[in-house]
C-alpha positions as CSV (number, residue, x, y, z in Angstrom):
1,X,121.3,96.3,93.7
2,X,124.5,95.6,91.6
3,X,124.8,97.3,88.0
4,X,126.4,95.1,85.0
5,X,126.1,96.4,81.9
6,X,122.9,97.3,81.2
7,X,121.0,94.7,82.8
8,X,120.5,95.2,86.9
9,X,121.5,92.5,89.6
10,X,118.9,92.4,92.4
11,X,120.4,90.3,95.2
12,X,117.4,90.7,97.3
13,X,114.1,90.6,95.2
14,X,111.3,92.1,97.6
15,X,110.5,95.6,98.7
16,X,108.5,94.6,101.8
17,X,107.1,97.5,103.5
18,X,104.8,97.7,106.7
19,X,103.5,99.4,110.1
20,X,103.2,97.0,113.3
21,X,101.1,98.5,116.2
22,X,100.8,96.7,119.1
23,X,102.3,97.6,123.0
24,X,106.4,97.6,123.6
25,X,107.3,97.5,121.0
26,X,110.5,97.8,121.0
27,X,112.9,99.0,117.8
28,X,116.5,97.8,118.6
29,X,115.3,94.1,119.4
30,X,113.2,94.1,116.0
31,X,116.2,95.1,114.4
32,X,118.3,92.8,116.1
33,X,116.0,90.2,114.9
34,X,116.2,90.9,111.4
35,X,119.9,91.3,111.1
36,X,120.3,87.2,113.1
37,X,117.2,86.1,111.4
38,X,116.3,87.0,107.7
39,X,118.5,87.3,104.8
40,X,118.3,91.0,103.0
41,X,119.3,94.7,103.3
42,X,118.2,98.0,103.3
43,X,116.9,97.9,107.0
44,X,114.7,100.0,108.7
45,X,112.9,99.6,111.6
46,X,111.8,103.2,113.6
47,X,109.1,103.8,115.4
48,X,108.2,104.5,119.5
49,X,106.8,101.3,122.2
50,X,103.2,101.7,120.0
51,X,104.2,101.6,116.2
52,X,106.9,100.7,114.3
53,X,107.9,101.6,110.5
54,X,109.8,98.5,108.7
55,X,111.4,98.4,105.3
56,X,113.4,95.8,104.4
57,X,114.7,93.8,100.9
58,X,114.3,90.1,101.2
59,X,113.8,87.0,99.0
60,X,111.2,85.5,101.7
61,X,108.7,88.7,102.8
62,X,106.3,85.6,103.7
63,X,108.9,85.4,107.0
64,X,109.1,89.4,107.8
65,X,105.3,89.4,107.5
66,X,104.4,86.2,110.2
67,X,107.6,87.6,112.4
68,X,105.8,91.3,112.5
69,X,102.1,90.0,112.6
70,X,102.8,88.0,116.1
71,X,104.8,91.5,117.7
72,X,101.0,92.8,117.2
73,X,98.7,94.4,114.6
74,X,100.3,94.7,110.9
75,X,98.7,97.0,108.1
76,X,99.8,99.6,105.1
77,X,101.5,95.9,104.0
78,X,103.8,96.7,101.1
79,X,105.9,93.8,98.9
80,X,107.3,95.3,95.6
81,X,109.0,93.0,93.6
82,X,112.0,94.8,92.3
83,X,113.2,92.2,89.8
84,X,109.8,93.2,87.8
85,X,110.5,96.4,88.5
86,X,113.7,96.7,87.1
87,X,112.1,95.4,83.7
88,X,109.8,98.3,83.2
89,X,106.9,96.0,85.0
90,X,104.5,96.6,87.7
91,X,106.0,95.1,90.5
């Protein structure tokens, strides 16, 4: 997020939060993936070989969504649009 003035910047417009279950898993090659694969920031991806946390800010959660749901299960699906947000909407 970038500050100018009063108004706010958002560079990358979703909040997209999830959980991916499935079977080895495994959190450095997600992560790897995301950084050579999607455009955003604010990274995380933690978890064990059975479930894994991710929270990243993107313009295209559509992508982060089909790349999780074919590593296995995906649920507790969270986008948040931040740009709304940042307006004093529901995002």
């Amino acid at each position: 997020m970038k500050v100018k003035g009063r108004s706010i910047l958002i560079e990358f417009r979703y909040d997209t939060q999830l959980l991916i279950e499935g079977k080895n898993l495994d959190e450095d090659k997600i992560r790897d993936y995301f950084l050579n694969n999607f455009k955003g920031d604010c990274l995380i991806a933690v978890g064990d070989s059975e479930l894994i946390k991710i929270h990243f800010h993107t313009n295209e959660p559509w992508q982060v969504l089909e790349y999780c749901a074919s590593l296995g299960e995906i649920y507790d699906i969270v986008v948040e649009d931040m740009d709304r947000q940042s307006r004093g909407l529901k995002g």
